[in-house]
C-alpha positions in Angstrom: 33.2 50.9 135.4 31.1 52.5 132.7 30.2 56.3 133.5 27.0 57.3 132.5 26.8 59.8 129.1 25.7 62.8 130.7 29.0 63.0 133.3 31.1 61.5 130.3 29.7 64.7 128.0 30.2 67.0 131.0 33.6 65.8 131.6 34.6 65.7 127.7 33.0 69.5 127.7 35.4 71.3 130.5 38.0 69.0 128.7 37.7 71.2 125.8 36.9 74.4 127.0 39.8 73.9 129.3 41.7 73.3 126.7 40.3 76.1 124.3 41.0 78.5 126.9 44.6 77.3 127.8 45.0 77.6 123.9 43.7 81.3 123.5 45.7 82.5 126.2 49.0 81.5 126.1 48.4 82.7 121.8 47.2 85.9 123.1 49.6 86.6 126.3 52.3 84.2 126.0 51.8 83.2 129.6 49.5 80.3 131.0 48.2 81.2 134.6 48.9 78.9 137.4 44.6 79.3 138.2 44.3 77.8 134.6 46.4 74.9 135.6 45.0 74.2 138.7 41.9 74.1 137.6 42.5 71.6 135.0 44.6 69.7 137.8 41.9 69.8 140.2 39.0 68.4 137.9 41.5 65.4 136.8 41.7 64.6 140.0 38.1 65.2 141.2 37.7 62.4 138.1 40.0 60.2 139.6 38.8 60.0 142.8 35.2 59.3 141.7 36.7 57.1 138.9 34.5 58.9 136.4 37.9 59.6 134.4 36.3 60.2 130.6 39.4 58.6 129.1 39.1 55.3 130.9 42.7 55.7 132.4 43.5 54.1 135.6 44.6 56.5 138.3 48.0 54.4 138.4 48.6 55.2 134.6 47.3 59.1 134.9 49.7 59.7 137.8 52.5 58.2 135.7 51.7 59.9 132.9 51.3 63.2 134.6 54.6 62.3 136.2 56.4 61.4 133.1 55.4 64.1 131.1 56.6 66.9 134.2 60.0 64.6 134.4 60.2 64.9 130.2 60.0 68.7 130.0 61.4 70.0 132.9 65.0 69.9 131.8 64.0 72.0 128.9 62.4 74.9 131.4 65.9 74.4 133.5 67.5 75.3 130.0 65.5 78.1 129.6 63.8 76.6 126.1 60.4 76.8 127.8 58.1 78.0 130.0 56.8 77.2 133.3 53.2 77.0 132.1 54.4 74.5 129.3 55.8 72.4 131.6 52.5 72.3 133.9 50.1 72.3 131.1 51.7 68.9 130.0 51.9 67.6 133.4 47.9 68.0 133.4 47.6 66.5 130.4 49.6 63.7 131.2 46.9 63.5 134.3 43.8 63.2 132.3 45.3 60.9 129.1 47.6 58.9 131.4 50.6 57.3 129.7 49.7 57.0 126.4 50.4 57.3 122.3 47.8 60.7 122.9 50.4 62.2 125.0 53.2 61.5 122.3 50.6 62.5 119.9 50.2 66.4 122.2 54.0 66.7 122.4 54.4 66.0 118.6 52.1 68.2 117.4 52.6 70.9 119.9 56.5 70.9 118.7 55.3 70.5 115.0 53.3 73.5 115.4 56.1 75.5 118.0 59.1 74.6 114.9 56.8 76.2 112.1 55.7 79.3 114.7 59.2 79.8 115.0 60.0 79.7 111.3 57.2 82.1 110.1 58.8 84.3 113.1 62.1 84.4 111.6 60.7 84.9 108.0 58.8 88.1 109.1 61.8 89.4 110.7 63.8 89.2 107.9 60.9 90.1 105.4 60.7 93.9 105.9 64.8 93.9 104.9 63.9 92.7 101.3 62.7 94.0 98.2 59.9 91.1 98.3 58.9 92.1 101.9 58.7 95.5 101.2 56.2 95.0 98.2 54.2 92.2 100.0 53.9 95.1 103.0 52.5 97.8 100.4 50.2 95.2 99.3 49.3 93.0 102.0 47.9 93.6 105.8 50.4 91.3 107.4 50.3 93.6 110.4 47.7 91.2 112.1 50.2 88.0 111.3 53.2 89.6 112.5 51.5 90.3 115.4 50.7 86.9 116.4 54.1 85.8 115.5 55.9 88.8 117.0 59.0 88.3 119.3 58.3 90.0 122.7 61.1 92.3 123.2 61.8 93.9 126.8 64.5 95.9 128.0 67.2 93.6 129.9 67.7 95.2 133.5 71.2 96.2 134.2 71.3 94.0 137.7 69.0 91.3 138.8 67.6 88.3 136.7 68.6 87.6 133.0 65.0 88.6 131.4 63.6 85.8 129.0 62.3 86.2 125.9 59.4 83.5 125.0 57.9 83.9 121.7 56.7 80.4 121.3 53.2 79.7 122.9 54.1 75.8 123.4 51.6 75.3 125.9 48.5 76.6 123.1 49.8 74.7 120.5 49.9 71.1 122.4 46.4 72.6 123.6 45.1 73.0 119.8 46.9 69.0 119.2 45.0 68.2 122.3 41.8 69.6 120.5 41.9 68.4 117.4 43.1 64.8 118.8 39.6 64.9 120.7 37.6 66.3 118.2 38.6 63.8 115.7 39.3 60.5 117.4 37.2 60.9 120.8 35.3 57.5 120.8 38.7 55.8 120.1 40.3 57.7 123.2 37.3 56.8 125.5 37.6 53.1 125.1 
């Protein structure tokens, strides 16, 4: 069944805003809310039900997907490698693409982007112990990018839970994949 535009644009628009905000967030906090998720969750679903999905998935394929990409990354939150949110924000995406090359195409990315985040975060730890990062510092106003790339550091409690340390925003980087995957090829998704 062909939707009609306007739903289709409407549908396409919270799509990306959803995804923009999923993005900013975890970048800025490290942390993707469970209302964030649940909103995305619920207006996948609402687009199933009406089968006004933008994507053309079949709800068969969107459950699977949603399914398979839980099932994929949920052994990495059990090892402690990821977050929660990462783990929920792929579930929806696997909702709303279904089982598909996009969702390869999010998980790719997102790691592509997570592996050089983590990289630039070990550089600018290292960089203040050398002569070059000590000149670059006098020079440069890289307080803003080691912000963004800093390691959170908290205390570890003496009893109770082992505390975690997540630098890696996973969840905003298969978010800004997501974005630039709709952005560029949206017609070609749609069909």
């Amino acid at each position: 069944m062909a939707i009609p535009v306007l739903v289709h644009t409407l549908l396409m628009s919270f799509w990306l805003l959803w995804l923009i905000a999923i993005a900013v967030m975890d970048l800025r906090i490290r942390k993707v809310r469970n209302w964030m998720v649940l909103l995305g969750l619920g207006m996948g679903l609402v687009a199933l039900a009406a089968d006004i999905q933008p994507f053309q998935v079949p709800a068969w394929k969107a459950l699977l997907g949603m399914l398979v990409a839980f099932a994929a990354l949920l052994p990495f939150y059990a090892l402690r490698w990821m977050g929660a949110g990462d783990v929920k924000f792929a579930a929806v995406a696997g909702l709303w693409l279904g089982l598909s090359p996009s969702l390869l195409v999010i998980w790719i990315g997102g790691s592509l982007l997570a592996g050089i985040h983590g990289l630039v975060a070990i550089a600018l730890q290292r960089l203040p112990a050398t002569a070059t990062g000590n000149w670059l510092q006098a020079r440069l106003p890289l307080r803003a990018t080691a912000t963004l790339f800093a390691c959170e550091e908290r205390p570890a409690p003496e009893k109770g839970p082992k505390v975690i340390k997540r630098s890696i925003p996973y969840a905003g980087y298969m978010a800004l994949t997501a974005i630039w995957l709709l952005l560029a090829f949206e017609p070609a998704l749609s069909s």
